[in-house]
C-alpha positions as CSV (number, residue, x, y, z in Angstrom):
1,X,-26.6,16.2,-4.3
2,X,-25.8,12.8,-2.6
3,X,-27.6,12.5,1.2
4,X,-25.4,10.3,2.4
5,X,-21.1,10.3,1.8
6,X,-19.2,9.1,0.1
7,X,-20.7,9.8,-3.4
8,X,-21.9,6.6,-5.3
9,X,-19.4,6.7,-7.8
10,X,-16.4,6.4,-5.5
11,X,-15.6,2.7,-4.7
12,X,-13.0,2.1,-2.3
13,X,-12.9,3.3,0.9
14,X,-9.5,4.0,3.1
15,X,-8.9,4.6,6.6
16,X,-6.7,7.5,7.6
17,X,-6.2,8.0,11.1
18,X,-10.2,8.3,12.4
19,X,-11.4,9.6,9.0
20,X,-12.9,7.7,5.8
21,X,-11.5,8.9,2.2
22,X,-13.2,7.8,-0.5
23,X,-11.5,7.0,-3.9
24,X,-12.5,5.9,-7.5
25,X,-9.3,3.8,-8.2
26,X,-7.0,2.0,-5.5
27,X,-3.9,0.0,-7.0
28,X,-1.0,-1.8,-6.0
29,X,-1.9,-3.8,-3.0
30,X,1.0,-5.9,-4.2
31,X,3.0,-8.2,-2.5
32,X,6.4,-10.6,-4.1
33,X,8.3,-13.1,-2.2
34,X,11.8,-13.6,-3.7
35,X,12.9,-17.5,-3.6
36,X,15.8,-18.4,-2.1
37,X,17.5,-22.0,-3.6
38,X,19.9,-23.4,-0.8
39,X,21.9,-26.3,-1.4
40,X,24.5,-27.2,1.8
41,X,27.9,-28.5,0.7
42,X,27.4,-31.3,2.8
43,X,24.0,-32.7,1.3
44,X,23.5,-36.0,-0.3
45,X,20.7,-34.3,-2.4
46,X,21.6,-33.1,-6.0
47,X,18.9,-30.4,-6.2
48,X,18.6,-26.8,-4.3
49,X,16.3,-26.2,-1.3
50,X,13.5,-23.4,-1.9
51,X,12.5,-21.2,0.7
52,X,10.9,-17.7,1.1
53,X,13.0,-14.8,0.9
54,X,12.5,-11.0,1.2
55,X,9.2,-10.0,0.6
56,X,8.9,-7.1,-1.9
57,X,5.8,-4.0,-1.8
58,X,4.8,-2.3,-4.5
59,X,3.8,1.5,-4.2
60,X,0.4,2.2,-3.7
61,X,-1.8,4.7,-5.6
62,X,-5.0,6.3,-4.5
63,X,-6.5,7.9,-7.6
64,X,-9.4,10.9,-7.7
65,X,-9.9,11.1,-4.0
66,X,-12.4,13.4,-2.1
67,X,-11.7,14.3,1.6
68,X,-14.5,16.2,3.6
69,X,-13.7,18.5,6.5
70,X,-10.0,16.3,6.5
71,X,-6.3,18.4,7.1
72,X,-4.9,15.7,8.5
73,X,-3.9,13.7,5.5
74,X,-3.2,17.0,3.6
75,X,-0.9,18.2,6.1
76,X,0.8,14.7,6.5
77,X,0.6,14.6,2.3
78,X,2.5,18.0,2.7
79,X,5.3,17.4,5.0
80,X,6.4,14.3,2.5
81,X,6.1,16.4,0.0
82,X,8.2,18.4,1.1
83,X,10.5,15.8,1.9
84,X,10.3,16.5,5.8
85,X,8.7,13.2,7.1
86,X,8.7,9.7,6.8
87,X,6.5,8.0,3.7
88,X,5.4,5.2,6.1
C-alpha cells in the first residue's frame, strides 16, 4: 500500500470544502460564449456588430473518485440526490 495519498494512479485533484478528493478522470471544464450580431437602424455601416453574449457551462464529471475519512461531500451528494438542495 501507497505511504503517502492520494494513490499514484489518480490524477486530478479537487477541493471540497477543506478536504482533497482525488479522481482518475475530470471533464467538462467547458466554457461557450454565444455571439451577439447588432446592427442599429440608424448606422451608416452595412455589416452587424459582434459582441459577447451569454456564457454557456457544461456539466462537470468527476469519474472513479476516492474520498478518505470525507461525509461531507457524500452527504451534500445525497441531499441532491435526493433532489433536496441546490446543485451549485
Amino acid at each position: 500500500m501507497a505511504d503517502k495519498y492520494p494513490l499514484p494512479k489518480f490524477h486530478f485533484q479537487v477541493e471540497w470544502a477543506s478536504v482533497s478528493i482525488s479522481f482518475t478522470e475530470v471533464s467538462g471544464l467547458d466554457v461557450e460564449t454565444e455571439v451577439i450580431e447588432y446592427r442599429d437602424g440608424a448606422s451608416p455601416e452595412f455589416s452587424k456588430l459582434k459582441m459577447p453574449g451569454m456564457q454557456k457551462f457544461s456539466n462537470i464529471t468527476l469519474k472513479r473518485g476516492v474520498f478518505k475519512s470525507d461525509n461531507e461531500y457524500f452527504s451534500w451528494w445525497n441531499t441532491v440526490a435526493e433532489n433536496h438542495g441546490n446543485v451549485a
